[in-house]
C-alpha positions as a Python dict, from the first residue, in 0.01 Angstrom:
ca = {
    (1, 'X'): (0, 0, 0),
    (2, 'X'): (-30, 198, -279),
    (3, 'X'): (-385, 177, -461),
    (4, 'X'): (-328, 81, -859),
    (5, 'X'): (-65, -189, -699),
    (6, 'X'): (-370, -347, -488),
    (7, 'X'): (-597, -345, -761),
    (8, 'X'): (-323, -484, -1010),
    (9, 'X'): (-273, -790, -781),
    (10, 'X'): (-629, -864, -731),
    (11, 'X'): (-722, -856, -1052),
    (12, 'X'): (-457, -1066, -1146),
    (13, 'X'): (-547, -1323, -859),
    (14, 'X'): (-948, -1306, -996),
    (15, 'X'): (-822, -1390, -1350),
    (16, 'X'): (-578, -1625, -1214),
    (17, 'X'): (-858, -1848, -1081),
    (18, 'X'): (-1108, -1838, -1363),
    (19, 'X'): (-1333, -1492, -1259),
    (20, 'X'): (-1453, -1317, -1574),
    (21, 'X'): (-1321, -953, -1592),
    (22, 'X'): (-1508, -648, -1701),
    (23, 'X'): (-1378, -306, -1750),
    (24, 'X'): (-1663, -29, -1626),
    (25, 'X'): (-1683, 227, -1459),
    (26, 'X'): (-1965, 204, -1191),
    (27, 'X'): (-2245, 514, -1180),
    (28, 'X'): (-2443, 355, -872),
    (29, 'X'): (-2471, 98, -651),
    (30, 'X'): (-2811, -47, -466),
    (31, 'X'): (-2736, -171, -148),
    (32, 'X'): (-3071, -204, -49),
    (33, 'X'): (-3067, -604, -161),
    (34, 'X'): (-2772, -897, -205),
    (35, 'X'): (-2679, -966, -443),
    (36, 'X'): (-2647, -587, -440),
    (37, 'X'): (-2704, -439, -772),
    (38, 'X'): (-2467, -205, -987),
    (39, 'X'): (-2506, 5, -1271),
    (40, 'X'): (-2235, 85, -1509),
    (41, 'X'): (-2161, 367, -1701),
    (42, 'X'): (-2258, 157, -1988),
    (43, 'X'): (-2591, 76, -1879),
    (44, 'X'): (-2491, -282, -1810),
    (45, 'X'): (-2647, -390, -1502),
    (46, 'X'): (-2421, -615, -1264),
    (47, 'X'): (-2464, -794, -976),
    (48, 'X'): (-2227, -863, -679),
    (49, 'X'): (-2228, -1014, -334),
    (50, 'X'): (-1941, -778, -197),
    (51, 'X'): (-1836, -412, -336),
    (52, 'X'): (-1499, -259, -285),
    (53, 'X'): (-1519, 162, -275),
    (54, 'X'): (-1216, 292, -338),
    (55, 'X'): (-1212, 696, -345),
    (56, 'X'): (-900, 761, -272),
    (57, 'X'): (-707, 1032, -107),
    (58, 'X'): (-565, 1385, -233),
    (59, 'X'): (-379, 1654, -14),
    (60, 'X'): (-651, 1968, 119),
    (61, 'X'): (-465, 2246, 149),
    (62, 'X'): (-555, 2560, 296),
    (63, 'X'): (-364, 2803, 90),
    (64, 'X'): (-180, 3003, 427),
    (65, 'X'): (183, 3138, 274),
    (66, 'X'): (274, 2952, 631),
    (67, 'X'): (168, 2608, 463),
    (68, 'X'): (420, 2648, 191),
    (69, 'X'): (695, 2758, 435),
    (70, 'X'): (672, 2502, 699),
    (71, 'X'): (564, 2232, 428),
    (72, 'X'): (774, 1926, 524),
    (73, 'X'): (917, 2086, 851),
    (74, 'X'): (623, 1989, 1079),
    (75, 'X'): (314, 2065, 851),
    (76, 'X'): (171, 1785, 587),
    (77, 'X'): (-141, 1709, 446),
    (78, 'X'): (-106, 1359, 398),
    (79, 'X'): (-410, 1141, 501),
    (80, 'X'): (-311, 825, 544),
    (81, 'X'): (-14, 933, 662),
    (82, 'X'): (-88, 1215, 977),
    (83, 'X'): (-458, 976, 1031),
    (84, 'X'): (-328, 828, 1375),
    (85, 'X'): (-234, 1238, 1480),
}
């Protein structure tokens, strides 16, 4: 499952049964309490009684001239992918 196709369909299902949608991008996160408390980039405070981190993923690699050659023969760097190896 790709990521921005997950979060498209959830926020689609929140707005589809009446949840009120903000867009910000969140700077912390105090998990020390519920409802746990977040901070936006905004300085709007939130609260929330489940968070969702999403990092995400990104190839690492190395920079061996043997990575390049044997790139797709054998050698990835593809997390979700090689995980269970």
């Amino acid at each position: 499952i790709q990521g921005p196709w997950l979060m498209e369909q959830m926020r689609d299902q929140a707005a589809h049964v009446g949840a009120r949608l903000i867009n910000d991008f969140i700077a912390s996160v105090d998990f020390s309490s519920r409802p746990f408390t977040c901070t936006g980039d905004s300085g709007d405070v939130y609260t929330a009684d489940a968070v969702i981190i999403a990092t995400g993923a990104q190839a690492r690699w190395l920079g061996l001239p043997s990575e390049t050659r044997f790139k797709g023969f054998g050698v990835s760097a593809c997390a979700t992918c090689d995980g269970f190896f």
